[in-house]
C-alpha atoms as one frame of an Amber mdcrd trajectory, in Angstrom:
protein
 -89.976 191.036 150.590 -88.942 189.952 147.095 -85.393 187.988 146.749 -84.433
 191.248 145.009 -85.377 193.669 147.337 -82.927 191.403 150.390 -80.351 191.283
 147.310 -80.287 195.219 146.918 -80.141 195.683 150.641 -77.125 193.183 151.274
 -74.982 194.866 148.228 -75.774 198.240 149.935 -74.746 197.045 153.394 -71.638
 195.058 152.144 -70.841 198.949 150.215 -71.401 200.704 153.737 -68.914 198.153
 155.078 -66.412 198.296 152.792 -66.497 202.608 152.713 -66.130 201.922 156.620
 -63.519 199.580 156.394 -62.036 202.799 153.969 -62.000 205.047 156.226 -60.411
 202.911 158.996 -57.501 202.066 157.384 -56.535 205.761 156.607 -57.092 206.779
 160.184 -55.251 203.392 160.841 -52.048 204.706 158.596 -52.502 207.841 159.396
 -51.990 207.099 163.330 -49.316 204.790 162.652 -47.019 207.677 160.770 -47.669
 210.498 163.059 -46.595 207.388 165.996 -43.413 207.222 163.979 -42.677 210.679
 163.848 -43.231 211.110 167.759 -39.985 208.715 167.857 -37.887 210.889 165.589
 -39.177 214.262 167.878 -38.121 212.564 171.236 -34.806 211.317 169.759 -34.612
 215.023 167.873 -35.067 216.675 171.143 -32.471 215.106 173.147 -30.159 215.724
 170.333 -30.832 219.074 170.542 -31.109 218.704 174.203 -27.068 217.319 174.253
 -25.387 220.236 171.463 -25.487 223.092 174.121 -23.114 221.061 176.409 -20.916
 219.806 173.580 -20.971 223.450 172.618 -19.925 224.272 176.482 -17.434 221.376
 176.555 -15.747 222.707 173.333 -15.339 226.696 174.354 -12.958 225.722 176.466
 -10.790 224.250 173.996 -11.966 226.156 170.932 -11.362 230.042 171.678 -10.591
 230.891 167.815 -13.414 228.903 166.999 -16.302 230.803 168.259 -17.947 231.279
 164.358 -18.529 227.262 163.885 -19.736 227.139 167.875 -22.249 229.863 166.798
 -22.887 228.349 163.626 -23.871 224.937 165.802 -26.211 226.912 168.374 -27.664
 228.737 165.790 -28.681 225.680 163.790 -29.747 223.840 166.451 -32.506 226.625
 167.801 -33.580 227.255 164.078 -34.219 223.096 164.068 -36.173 223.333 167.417
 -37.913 226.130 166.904 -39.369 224.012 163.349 -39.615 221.118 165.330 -41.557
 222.498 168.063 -43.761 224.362 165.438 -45.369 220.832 164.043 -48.747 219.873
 164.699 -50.114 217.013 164.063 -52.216 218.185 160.677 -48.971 219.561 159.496
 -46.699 216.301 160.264 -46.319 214.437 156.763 -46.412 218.286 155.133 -44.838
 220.495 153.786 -43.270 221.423 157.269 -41.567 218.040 156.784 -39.519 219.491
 153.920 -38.729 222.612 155.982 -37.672 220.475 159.173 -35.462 218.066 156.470
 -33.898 221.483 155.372 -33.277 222.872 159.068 -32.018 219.146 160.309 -29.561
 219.241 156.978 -28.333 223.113 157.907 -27.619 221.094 161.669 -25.646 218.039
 160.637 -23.471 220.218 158.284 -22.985 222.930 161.139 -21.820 219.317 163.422
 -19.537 218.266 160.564 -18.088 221.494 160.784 -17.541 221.495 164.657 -16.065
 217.561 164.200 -13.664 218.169 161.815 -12.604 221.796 163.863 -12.002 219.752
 166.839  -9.904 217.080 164.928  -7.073 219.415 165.149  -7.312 219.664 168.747
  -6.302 216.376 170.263  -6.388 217.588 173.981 -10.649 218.185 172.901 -10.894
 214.894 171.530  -8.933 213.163 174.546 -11.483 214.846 176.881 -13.503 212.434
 179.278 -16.335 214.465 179.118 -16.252 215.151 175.158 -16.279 211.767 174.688
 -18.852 211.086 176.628 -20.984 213.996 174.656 -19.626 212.369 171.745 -20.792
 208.895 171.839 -24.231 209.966 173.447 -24.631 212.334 169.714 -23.804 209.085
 168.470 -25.936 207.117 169.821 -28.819 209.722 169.644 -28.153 209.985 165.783
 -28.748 206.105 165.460 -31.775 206.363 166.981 -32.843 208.399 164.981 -31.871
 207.158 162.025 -33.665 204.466 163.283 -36.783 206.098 163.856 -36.676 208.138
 160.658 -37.004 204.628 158.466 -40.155 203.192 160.246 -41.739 206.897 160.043
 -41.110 206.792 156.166 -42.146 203.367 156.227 -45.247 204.171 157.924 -45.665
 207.123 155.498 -44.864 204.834 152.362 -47.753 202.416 153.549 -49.772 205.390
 153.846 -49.619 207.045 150.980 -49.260 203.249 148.896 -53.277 202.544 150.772
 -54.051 205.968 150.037 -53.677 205.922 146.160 -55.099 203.022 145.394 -58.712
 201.808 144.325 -60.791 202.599 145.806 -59.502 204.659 148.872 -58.425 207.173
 146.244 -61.812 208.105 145.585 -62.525 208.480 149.096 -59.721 209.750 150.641
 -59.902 213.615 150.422 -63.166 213.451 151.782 -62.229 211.575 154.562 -59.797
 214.311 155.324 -56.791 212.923 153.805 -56.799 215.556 151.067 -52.738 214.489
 150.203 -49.660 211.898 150.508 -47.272 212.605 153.268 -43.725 213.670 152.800
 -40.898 211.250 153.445 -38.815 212.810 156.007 -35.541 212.964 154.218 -32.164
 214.068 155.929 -28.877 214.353 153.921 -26.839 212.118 155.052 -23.798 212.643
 152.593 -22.434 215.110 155.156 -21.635 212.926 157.355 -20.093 209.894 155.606
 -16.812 209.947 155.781 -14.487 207.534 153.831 -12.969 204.443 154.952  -9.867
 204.300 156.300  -7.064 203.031 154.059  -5.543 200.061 155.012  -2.010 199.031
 153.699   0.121 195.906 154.393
């Protein structure tokens, strides 16, 4: 063999290699996001898991109230029943905007139920309410938590996937598109900060 013949063949292995190397790294990223978004759906679920027995906790208390309590249960199975609809192929999708819009719907039907039991102290002074309470809060941390490394993981993703080369290769590798950020809005429940005069 000629020095150009072993030249061609190296450059053609050192191609194979690098394609390889392609296609790792999206199934790499790819695993990594949908590993992030298994965090959110366990923290999700146990949220969703806790609202019936705030909802129980509160009829008690809340017998003119029973529109926002439906309003709560009502939001919460419509975010399940999206939840529990994603498949993998479909995490990073569009279903990620309709989840986003079902998870919003949820945290404004909560806001609605927190600032309804405000004006019942009794509610608020409740050992189990509280208990609910700072569990929801602790849940929503988590998964606030969660959320940011899944859109992290879906920012490195999508960052890999539309560069050169990988863009090239990517839709025939099966990563025809980006994957959505999973994007709550959180405006709902920021509250403002207590005024403080001396």
């Amino acid at each position: 063999m000629d020095i150009s013949t072993i030249v061609f063949w190296l450059v053609l292995l050192g191609a194979v290699i690098y394609v390889i190397n392609i296609y790792n790294t999206l199934v790499t990223l790819k695993n990594r996001f949908l590993n992030s978004f298994s965090q959110i759906e366990v923290q999700l679920k146990r949220r969703y898991d806790l609202i019936p027995n705030l909802v129980e906790t509160a009829k008690g208390y809340l017998d003119h109230e029973r529109e926002t309590l439906e309003a709560v249960i009502s939001a919460r199975n419509e975010a399940a029943s999206i939840l529990k609809g994603l498949s993998d192929s479909s995490v990073g999708g569009e279903a990620m905007k309709q989840l986003a819009g079902a998870e919003n719907a949820l945290q404004g039907a909560l806001g609605k139920l927190n600032i309804t039991m405000e004006a019942y102290p009794d509610l608020k002074a409740s050992e189990n309410m509280q208990q609910l309470s700072e569990e929801l809060t602790t849940t929503e941390n988590r998964i606030a938590f969660a959320r940011q490394g899944y859109n992290d993981a879906v920012m490195t993703y999508n960052t890999y996937r539309q560069t050169f080369p990988p863009v090239f290769f990517a839709a025939r590798f099966g990563h025809p598109t980006d994957a959505e950020l999973l994007e709550f809005d959180d405006t709902e429940q920021i509250q403002a900060a207590p005024k403080v005069s001396f």
